[in-house]
Residue frames as qw, qx, qy, qz and C-alpha x, y, z in Angstrom:
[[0.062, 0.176, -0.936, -0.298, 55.36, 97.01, 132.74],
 [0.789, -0.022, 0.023, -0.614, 52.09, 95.51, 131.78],
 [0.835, -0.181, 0.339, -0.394, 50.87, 92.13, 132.30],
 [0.813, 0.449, 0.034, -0.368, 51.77, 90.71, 129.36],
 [0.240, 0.779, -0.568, 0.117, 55.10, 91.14, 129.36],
 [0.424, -0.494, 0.698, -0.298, 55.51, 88.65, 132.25],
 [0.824, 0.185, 0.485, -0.225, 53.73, 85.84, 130.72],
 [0.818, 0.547, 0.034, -0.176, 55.09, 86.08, 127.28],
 [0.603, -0.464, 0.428, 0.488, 58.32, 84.87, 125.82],
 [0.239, 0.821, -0.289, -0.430, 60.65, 84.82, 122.93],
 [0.618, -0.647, 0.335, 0.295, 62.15, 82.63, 122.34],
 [0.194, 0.907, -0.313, -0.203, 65.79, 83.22, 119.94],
 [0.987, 0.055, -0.096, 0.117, 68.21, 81.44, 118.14],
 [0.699, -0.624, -0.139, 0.321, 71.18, 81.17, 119.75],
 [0.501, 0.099, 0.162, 0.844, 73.57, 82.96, 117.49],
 [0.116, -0.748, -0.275, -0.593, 70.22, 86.01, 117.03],
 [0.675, -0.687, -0.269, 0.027, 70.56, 85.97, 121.05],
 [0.679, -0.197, 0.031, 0.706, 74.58, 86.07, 121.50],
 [0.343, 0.364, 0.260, 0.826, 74.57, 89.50, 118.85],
 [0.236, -0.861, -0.130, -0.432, 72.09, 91.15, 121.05],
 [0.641, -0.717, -0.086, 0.260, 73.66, 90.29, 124.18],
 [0.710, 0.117, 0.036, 0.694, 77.04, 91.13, 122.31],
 [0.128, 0.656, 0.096, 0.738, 75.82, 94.86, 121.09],
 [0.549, -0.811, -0.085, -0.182, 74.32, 95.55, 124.89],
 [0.736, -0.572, -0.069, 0.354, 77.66, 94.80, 126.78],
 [0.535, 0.074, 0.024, 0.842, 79.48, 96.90, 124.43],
 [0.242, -0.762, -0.301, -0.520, 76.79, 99.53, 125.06],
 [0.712, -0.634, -0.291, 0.075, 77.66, 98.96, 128.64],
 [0.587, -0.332, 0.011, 0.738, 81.31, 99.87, 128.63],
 [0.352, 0.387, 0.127, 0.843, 80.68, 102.55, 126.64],
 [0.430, -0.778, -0.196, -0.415, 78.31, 103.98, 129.51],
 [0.795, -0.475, -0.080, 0.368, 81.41, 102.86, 131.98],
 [0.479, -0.047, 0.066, 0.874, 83.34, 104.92, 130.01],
 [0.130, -0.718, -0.180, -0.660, 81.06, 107.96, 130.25],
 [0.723, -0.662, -0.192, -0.046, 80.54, 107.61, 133.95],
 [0.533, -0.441, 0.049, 0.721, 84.94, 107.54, 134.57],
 [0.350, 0.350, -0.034, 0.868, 84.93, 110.72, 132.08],
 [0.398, -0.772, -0.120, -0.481, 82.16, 112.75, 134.09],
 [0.626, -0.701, 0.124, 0.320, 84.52, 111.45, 137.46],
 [0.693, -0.213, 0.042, 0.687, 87.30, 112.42, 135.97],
 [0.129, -0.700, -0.101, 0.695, 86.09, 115.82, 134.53],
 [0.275, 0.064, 0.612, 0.739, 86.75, 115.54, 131.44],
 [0.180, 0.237, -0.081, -0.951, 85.26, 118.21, 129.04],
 [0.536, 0.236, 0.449, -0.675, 81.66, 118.65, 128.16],
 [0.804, 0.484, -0.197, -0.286, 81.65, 117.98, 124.43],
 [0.097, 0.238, -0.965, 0.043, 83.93, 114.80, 124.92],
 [0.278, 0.174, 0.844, -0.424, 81.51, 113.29, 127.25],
 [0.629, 0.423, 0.065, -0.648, 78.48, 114.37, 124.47],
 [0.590, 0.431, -0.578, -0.364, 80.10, 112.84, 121.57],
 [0.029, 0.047, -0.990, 0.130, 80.61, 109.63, 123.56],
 [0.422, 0.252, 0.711, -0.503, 77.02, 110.02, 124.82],
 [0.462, 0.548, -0.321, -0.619, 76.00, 110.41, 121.38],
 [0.320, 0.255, -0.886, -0.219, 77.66, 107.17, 120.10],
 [0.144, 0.053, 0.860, -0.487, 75.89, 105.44, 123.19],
 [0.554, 0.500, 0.242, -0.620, 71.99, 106.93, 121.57],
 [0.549, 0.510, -0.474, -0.463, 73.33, 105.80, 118.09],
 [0.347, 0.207, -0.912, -0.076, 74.22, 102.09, 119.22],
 [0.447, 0.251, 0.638, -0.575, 70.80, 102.01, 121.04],
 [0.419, 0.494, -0.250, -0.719, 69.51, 102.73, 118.28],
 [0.392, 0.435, -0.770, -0.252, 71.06, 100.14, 116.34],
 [0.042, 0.064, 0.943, -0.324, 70.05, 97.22, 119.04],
 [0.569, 0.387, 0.397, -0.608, 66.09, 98.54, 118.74],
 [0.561, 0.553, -0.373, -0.490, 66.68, 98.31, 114.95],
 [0.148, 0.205, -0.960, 0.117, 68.36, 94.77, 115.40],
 [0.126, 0.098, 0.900, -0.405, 66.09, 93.76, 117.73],
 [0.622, 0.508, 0.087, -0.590, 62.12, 95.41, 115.95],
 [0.438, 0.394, -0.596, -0.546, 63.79, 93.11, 112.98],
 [0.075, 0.149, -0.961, 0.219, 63.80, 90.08, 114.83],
 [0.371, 0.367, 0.639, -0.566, 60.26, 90.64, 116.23],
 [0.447, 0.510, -0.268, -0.685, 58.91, 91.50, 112.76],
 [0.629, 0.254, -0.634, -0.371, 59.90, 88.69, 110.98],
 [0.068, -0.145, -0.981, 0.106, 59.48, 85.93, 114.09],
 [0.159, 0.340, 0.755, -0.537, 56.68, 87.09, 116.90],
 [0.380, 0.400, -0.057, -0.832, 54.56, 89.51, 114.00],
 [0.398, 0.252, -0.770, -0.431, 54.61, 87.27, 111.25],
 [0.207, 0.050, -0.965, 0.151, 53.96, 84.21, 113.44],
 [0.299, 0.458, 0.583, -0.601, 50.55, 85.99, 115.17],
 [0.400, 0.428, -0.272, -0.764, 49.67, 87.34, 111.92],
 [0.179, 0.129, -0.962, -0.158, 49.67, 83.39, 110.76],
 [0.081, -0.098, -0.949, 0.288, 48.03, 82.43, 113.53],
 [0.095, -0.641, -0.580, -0.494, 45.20, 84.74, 112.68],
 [0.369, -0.778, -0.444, 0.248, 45.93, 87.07, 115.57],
 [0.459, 0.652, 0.167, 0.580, 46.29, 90.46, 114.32],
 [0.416, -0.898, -0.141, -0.020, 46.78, 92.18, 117.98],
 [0.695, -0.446, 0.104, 0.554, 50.42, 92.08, 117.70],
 [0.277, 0.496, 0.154, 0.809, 50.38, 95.07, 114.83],
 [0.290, -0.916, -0.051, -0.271, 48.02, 97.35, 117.17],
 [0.751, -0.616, 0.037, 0.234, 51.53, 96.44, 120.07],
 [0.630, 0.095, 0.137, 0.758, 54.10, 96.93, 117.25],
 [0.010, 0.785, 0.151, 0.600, 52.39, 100.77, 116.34],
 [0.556, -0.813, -0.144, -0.090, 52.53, 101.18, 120.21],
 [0.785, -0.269, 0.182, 0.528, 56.50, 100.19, 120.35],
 [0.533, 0.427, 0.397, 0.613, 56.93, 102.31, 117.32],
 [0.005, 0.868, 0.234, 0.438, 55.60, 105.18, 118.69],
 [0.669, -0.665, 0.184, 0.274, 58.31, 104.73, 121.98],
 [0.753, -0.201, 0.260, 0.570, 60.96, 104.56, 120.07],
 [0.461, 0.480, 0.240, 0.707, 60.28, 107.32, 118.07],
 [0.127, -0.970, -0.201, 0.054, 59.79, 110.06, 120.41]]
């Protein structure tokens, strides 16, 4: 984690806030429910296609969440005449696509 992170916030309105936490906790059980099929055995390509869904509703939360940043924190530096938060989005962009 770099420096920055610590120091900077977000901050979100409360309904933009509730839908992320919402998508993460269903992200969560669906990683509880990988975790009891691998204890309970259950067969390899079960347990993929779940892990699958699990990569595809990341997904969806980065995509959720890159919109949010776009149109508040980008926009808002871009305003403010500080153009360092494109060189940080190209960096993010390039994590999420590997």
């Amino acid at each position: 984690m770099n420096d920055s992170c610590c120091c900077r916030k977000t901050e979100r309105e409360e309904k933009d806030k509730k839908a992320l936490v919402n998508r993460l906790s269903r992200i969560e059980g669906q990683i509880r429910g990988i975790k009891n099929m691998l204890e309970s055995d259950a067969y390899c390509a079960d347990i993929l296609t779940q892990s699958a869904a699990v990569s595809a509703a990341m997904n969806a939360f980065n995509k959720a969440l890159l919109e949010q940043h776009l149109h508040g924190c980008v926009v808002r530096d871009i305003r403010n005449g500080d153009e360092s938060s494109i060189d940080e989005l190209a960096e993010i962009m390039k994590k999420l696509m590997r």
